[in-house]
C-alpha positions as CSV (number, residue, x, y, z in Angstrom):
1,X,85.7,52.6,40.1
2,X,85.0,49.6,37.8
3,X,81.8,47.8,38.6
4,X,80.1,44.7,36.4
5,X,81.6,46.0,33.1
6,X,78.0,44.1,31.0
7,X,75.3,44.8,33.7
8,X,73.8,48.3,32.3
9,X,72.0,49.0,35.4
10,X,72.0,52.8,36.3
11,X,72.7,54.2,39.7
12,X,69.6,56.8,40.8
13,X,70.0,60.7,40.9
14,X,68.6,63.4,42.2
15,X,65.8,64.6,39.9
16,X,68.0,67.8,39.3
17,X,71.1,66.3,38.5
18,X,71.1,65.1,35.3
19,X,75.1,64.2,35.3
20,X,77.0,61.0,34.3
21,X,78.6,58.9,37.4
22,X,82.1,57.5,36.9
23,X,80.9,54.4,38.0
24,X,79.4,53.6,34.7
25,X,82.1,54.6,32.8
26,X,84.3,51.7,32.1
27,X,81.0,49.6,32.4
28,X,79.4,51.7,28.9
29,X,83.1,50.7,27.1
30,X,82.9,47.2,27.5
31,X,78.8,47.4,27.5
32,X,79.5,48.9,24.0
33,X,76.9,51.9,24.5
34,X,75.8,51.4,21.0
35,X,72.0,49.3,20.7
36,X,71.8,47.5,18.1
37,X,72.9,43.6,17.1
38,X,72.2,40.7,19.6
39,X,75.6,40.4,19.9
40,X,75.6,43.0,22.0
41,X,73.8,40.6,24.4
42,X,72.0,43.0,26.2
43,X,70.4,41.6,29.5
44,X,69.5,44.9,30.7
45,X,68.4,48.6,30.2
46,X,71.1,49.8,28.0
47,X,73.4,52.7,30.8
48,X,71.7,56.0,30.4
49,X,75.4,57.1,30.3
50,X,74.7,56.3,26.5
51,X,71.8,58.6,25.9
52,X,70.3,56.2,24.1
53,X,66.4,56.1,25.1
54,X,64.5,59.1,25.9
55,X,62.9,59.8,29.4
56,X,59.2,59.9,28.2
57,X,57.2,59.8,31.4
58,X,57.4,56.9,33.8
59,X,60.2,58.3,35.6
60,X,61.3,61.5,36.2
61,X,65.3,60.3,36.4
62,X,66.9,60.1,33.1
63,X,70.9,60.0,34.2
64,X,72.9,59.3,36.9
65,X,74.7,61.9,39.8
66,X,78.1,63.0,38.5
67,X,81.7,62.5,40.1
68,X,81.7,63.6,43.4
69,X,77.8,63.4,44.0
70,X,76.9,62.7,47.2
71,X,76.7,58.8,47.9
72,X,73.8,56.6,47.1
73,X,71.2,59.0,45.4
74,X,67.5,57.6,46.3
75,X,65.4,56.5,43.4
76,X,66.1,53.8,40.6
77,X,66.6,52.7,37.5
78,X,65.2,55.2,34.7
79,X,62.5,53.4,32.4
80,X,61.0,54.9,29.7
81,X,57.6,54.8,27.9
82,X,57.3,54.7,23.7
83,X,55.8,57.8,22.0
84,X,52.8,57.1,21.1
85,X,53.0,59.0,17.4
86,X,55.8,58.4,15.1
87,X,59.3,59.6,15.7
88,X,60.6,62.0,13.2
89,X,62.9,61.0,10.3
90,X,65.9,63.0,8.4
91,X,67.2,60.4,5.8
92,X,68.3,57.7,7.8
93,X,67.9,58.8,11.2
94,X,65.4,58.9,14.1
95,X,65.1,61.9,15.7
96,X,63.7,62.1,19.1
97,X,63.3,66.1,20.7
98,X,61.8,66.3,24.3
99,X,61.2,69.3,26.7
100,X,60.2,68.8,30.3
101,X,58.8,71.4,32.1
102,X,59.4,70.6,36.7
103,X,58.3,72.6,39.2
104,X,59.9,71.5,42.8
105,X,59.1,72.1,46.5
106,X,62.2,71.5,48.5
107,X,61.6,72.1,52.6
108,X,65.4,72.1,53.0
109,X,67.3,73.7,50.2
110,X,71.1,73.6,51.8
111,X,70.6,70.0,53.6
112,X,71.3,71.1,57.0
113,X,71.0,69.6,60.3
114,X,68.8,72.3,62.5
115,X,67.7,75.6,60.7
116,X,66.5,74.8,57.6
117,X,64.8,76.8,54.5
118,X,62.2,75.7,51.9
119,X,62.2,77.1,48.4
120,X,60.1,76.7,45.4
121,X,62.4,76.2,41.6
122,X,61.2,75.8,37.9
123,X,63.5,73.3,35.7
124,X,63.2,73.5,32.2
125,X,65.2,70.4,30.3
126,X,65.4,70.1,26.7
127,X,66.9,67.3,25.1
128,X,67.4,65.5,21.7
129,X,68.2,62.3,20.7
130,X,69.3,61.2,16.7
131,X,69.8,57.7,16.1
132,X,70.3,55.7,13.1
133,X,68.3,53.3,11.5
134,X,70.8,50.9,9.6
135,X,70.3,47.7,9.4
136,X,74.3,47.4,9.7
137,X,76.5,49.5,11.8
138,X,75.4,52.6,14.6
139,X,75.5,56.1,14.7
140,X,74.1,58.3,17.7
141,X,74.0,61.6,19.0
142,X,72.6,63.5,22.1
143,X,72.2,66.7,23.5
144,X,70.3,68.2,26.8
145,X,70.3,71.1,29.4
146,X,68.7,71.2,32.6
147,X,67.9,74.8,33.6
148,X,67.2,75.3,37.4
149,X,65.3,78.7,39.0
150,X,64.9,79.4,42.6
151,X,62.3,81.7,43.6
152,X,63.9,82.9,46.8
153,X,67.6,81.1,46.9
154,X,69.3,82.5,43.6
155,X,72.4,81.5,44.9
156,X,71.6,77.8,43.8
157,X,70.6,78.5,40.3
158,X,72.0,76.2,37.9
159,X,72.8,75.5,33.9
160,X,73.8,72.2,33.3
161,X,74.1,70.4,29.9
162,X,75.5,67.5,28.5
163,X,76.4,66.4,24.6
164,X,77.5,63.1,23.4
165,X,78.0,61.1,20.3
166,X,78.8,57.1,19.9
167,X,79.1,54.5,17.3
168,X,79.7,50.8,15.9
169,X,81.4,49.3,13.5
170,X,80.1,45.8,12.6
171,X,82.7,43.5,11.0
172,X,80.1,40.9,11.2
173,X,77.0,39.9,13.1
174,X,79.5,38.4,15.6
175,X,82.2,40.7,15.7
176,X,82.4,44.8,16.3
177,X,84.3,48.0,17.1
178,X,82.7,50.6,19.4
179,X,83.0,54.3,20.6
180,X,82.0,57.2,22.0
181,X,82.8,61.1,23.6
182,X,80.7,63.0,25.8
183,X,81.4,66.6,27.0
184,X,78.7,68.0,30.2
185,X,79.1,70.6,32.7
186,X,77.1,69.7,35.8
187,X,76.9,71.0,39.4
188,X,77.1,69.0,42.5
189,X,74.7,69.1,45.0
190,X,74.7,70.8,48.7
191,X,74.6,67.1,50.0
192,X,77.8,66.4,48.4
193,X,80.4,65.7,51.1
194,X,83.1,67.5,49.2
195,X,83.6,71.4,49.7
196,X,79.9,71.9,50.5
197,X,79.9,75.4,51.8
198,X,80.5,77.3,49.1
199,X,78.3,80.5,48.3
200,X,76.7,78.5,45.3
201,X,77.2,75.4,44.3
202,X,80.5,73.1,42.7
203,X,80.3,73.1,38.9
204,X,82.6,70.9,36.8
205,X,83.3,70.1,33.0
206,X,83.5,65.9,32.1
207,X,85.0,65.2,29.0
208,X,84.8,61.3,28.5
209,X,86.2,59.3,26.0
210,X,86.0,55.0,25.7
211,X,86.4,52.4,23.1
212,X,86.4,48.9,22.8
213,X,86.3,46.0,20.3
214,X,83.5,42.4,21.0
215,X,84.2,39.6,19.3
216,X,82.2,36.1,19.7
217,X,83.2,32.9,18.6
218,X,80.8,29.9,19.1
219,X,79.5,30.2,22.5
220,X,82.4,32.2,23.9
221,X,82.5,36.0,23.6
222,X,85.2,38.5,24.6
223,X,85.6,42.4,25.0
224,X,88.2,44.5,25.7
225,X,87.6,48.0,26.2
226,X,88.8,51.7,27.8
227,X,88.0,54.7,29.2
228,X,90.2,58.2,29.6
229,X,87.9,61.0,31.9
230,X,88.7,64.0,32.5
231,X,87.4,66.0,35.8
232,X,87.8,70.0,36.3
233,X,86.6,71.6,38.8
234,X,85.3,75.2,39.4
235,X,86.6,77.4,42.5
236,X,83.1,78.7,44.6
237,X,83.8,81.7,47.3
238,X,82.8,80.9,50.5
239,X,82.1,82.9,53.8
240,X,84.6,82.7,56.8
241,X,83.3,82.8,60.6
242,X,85.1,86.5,60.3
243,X,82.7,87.5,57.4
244,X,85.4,87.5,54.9
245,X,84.5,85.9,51.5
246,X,87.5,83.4,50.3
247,X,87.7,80.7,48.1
248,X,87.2,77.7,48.2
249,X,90.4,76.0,45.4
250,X,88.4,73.1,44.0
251,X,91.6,72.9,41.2
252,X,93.0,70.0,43.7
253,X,90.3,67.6,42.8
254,X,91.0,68.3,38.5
255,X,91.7,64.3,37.7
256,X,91.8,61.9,34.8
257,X,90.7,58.6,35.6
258,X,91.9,56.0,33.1
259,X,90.1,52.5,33.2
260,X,90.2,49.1,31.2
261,X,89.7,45.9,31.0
262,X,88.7,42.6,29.6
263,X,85.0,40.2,30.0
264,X,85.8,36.6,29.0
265,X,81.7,35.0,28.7
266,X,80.5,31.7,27.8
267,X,77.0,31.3,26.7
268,X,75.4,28.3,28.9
269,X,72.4,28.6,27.2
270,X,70.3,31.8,25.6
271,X,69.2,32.6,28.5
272,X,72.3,32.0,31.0
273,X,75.9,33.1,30.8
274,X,78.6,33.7,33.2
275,X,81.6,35.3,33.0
276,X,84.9,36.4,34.3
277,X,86.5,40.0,34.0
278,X,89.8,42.0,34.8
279,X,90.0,45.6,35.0
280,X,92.2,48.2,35.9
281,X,91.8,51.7,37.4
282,X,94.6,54.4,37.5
283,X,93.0,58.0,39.0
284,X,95.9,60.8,38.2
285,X,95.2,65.1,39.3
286,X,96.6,67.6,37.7
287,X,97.6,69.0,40.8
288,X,100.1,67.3,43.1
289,X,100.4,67.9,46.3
290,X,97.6,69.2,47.0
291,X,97.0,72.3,49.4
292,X,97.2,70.2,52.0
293,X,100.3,68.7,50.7
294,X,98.9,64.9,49.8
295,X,99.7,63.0,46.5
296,X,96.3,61.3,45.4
297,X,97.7,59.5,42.5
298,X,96.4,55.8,42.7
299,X,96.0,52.8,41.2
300,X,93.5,50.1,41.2
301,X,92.8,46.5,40.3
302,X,89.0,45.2,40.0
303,X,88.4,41.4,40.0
304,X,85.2,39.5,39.6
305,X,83.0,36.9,37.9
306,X,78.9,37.0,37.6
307,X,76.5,35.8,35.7
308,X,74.0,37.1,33.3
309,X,70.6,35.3,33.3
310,X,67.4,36.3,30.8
311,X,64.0,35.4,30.6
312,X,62.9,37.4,28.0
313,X,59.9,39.5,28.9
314,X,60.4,38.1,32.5
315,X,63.6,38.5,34.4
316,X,67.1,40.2,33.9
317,X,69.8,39.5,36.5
318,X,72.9,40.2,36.1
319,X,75.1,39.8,39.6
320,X,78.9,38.9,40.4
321,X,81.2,39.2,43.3
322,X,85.0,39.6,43.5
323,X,87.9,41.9,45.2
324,X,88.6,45.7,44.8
325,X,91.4,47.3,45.8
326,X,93.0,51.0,44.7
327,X,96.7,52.0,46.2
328,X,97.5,55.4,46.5
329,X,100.6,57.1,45.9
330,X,100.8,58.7,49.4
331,X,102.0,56.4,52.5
332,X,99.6,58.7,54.9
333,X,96.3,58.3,52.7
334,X,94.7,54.8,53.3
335,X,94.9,52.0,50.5
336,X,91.6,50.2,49.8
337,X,91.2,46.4,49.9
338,X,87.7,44.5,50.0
339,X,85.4,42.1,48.8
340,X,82.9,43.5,46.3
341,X,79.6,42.9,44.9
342,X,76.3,43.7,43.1
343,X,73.9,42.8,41.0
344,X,70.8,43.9,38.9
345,X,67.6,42.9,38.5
346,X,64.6,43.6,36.4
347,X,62.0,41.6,36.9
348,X,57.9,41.3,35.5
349,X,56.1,39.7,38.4
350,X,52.9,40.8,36.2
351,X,52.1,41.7,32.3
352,X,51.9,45.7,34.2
353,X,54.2,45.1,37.1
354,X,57.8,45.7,37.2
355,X,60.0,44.8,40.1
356,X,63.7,46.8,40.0
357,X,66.4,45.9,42.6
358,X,70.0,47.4,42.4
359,X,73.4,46.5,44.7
360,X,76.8,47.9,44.2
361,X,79.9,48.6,46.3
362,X,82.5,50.7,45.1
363,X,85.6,53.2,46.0
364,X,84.7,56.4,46.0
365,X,87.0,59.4,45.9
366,X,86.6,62.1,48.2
367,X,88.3,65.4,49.9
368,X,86.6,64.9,53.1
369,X,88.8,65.6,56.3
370,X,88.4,65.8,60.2
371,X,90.2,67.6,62.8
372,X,90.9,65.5,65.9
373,X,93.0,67.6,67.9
374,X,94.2,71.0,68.3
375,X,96.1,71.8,64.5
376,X,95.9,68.2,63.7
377,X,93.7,67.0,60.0
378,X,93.1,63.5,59.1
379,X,93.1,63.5,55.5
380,X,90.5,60.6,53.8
381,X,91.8,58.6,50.8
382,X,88.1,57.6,50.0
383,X,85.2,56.3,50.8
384,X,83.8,52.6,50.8
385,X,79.9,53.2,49.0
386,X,77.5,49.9,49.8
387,X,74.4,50.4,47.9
388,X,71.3,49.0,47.6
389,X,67.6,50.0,45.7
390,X,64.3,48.6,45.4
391,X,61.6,49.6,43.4
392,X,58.5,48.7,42.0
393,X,56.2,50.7,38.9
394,X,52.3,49.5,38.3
395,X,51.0,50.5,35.1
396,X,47.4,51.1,36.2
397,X,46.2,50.8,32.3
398,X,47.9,52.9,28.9
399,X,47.5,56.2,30.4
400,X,48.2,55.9,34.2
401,X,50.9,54.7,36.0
402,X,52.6,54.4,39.9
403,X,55.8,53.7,41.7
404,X,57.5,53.3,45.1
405,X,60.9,52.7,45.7
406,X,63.4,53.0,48.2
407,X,67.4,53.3,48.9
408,X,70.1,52.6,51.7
409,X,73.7,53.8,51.4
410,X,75.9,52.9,53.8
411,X,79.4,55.6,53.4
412,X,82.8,54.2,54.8
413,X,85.3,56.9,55.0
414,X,88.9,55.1,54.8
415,X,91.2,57.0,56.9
416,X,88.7,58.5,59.1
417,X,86.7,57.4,62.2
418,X,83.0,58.1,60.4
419,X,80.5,56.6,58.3
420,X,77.2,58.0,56.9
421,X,73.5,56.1,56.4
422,X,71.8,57.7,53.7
423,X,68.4,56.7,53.5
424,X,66.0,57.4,50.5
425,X,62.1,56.6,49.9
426,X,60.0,58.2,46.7
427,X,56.3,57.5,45.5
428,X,55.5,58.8,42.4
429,X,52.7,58.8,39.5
430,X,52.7,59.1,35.7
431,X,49.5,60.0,33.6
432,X,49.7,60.3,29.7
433,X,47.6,63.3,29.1
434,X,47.5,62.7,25.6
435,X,50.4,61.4,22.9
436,X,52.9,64.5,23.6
437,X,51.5,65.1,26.9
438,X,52.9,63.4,30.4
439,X,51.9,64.5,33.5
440,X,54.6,63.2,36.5
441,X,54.2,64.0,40.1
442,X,57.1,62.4,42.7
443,X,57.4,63.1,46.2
444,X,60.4,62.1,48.0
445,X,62.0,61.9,51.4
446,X,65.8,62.2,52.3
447,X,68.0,61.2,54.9
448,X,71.6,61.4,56.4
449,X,72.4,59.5,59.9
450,X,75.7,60.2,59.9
451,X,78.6,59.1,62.8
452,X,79.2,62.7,63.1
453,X,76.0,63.7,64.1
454,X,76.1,67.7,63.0
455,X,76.1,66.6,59.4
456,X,72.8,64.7,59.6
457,X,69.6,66.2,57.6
458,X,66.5,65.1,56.2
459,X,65.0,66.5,53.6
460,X,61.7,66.3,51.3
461,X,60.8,67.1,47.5
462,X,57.9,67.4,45.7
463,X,58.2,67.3,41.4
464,X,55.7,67.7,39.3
465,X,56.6,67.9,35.9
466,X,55.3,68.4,32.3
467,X,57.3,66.0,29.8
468,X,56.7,67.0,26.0
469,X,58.0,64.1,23.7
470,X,57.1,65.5,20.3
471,X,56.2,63.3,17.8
472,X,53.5,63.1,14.6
């Protein structure tokens, strides 16, 4: 999927997901990743996919739901707090550790529609950030785990981490050169539509590579850019109705997706630019057919202009419109073709009052399939995701803070006679026990309202969680 390829608006996860979506892929390459020199013309938060900023306590959401995620994850937009100390320094660099500490309730702990089972789980995250501190040029590296314990439900114990390292080039204040690689393993969530019924959960390895070049001249700028991602997938065993453990052969979703592009702007004024982009985005597995003897290969086309409009310390929009489509390779799997749009707003109603509102439409791909008579499967292409956030965060005073937000998803399976309403709500608080010290309690509600009415659920989660930024 290629989305607004400058808008740096992140999609919301699950608080124990920490994984990168594809959707943001193409969108860090030509968003060039790296902070640094206006030229950058950053309108927005700059894509958590960069690991750039440090979560550091008024949100416990620091990156977005990986490939294959379940659709339209509930909260919004990560924002992050200063430490209140001074960062440490080796040479040149800033370096930024953290540890969070979360302790979850979850009252439905395999997302199912009538018998369900609550479990308590510890999460223990470490991360660190380095960035340099050059007047000229960029250099930054992450790393972070997320460690997840169940008290009762060991089958759903987790180890994910993620590593990543970017840079820029500056020929001039106007012109640059930009890249980046990131290698995770992640795990996808029971509410993933894909393969859910495995004895634990999907794991996968993402090894994502982009690079791109931004060059402005006068008032017009331009950036070409790329992406190559690579997907594999872990088998899971699984429990027949006879009692026999099989396994579940996840190798039929092991992809590269290849994406690029070009954004053509022209700078109305400082505070308002549209522009015009072009993209392409070619999906290829490594295993063709698949079991079920379909060829997913597929190529797409993304068209669409939008505008970028800043008020500094006051608004950030950035919304377009255009056409998607993505052909695939096999005559019985259904080609996409619609209108697309989105936008992304940040906006300070108040000196302590920030208003965040996300929408996005994208193609989606999936493995989902439904029987609709006896021995004969209907085989989805993918699914049509219309998403849409709101959410607000009140900083009481320099210690306290509070949020609300909420999220609809509305799933369109192409090839298939179903769709699914997800439905997401959170409330949360912040308090800043001391300069290393955040206290963050969230409680959230989950729903599915799907066509098919056996795979609805509704779940709810309380986090609390202990963030350490360390600093001196």
């Amino acid at each position: 999927m290629i989305r607004n390829l400058d808008s740096g608006e992140n999609k919301p996860t699950d608080h124990r997901h920490a994984g990168v979506v594809y959707r943001a892929v193409l969108l860090i390459a030509l968003f060039g990743g790296v902070t640094g020199h206006a030229q950058e013309k950053t309108t927005l938060p700059a894509p958590t996919g960069t690991e750039g900023v440090p979560a550091t306590g008024t949100d416990p959401t620091t990156d977005l739901s990986g490939p294959g995620a379940a659709p339209g994850r509930t909260l919004k937009p990560a924002e992050s707090t200063p430490v209140s100390g001074q960062p440490f320094r080796v040479g040149s660099f800033v370096v930024l550790p953290e540890i969070d500490v979360t302790y979850l309730y979850d009252d439905n702990v395999f997302y199912t529609n009538a018998t369900t089972v609550s479990d308590h789980a510890s999460i223990v995250s470490p991360a660190i950030w380095v960035q340099s501190n050059w007047a000229q040029h960029a250099l930054n590296f992450y790393a972070a785990s997320d460690v997840t314990r169940y008290n009762n439900y060991s089958s759903e114990n987790t180890e994910d981490y993620r590593l990543s390292a970017e840079g820029r080039y500056d020929f001039s204040a106007n012109s640059n050169v930009y890249g980046g690689a990131r290698v995770s393993k992640d795990h996808e969530d029971r509410e993933s539509p894909d393969a859910n019924n495995g004895l634990t959960p999907t794991t996968y390895r993402q090894y994502r590579y982009y690079g791109g070049v931004f060059n402005q001249i006068d008032r017009w700028s331009v950036r070409v850019a790329g992406t190559a991602q690579r997907l594999d997938y872990r088998d899971v065993n699984f429990l027949t109705g006879s009692g026999v453990i099989n396994i579940i052969n996840n190798d039929d979703r092991d992809r590269w997706q290849y994406t690029g592009g070009a954004r053509v702007g022209y700078e109305v004024s400082p505070q308002l630019e549209p522009y015009a982009q072009i993209a392409f985005d070619n999906r290829r597995y490594k295993h063709q057919p698949d079991d079920l003897g379909y060829y997913r290969d597929s190529d797409g086309e993304r068209y669409l202009v939008g505008v970028k409009w800043n008020m500094p310390k006051t608004l950030k929009l950035d919304a377009f419109a255009g056409y998607a489509r993505q052909d695939y390779d096999d005559p019985r799997l259904v080609d996409v073709s619609s209108p697309v749009a989105g936008a992304a707003l940040l906006w300070s109603i108040a000196p302590r009052t920030t208003v965040s509102a996300y929408l996005d439409r994208t193609v989606e791909e999936t493995t989902v399939s439904q029987t609709v008579g006896p021995g004969v499967v209907v085989v989805s292409s993918s699914y049509l995701n219309t998403y849409l956030s709101l959410g607000i965060n009140h900083r009481l005073n320099d210690a306290w803070s509070v949020r609300a937000g909420g999220s609809f998803s509305r799933v369109d399976y192409q090839g298939l006679d179903r769709e699914d309403d997800y439905y997401g709500a959170n409330i949360g608080v912040a308090y800043r026990i001391n300069r290393n010290l955040i206290l963050d309690v969230d409680l959230s509600n989950r729903e599915l309202q799907s066509s098919i009415p056996t795979e609805d659920f509704r779940k709810r989660v309380v986090f609390v969680r202990l963030a350490i930024p360390f600093s001196h």
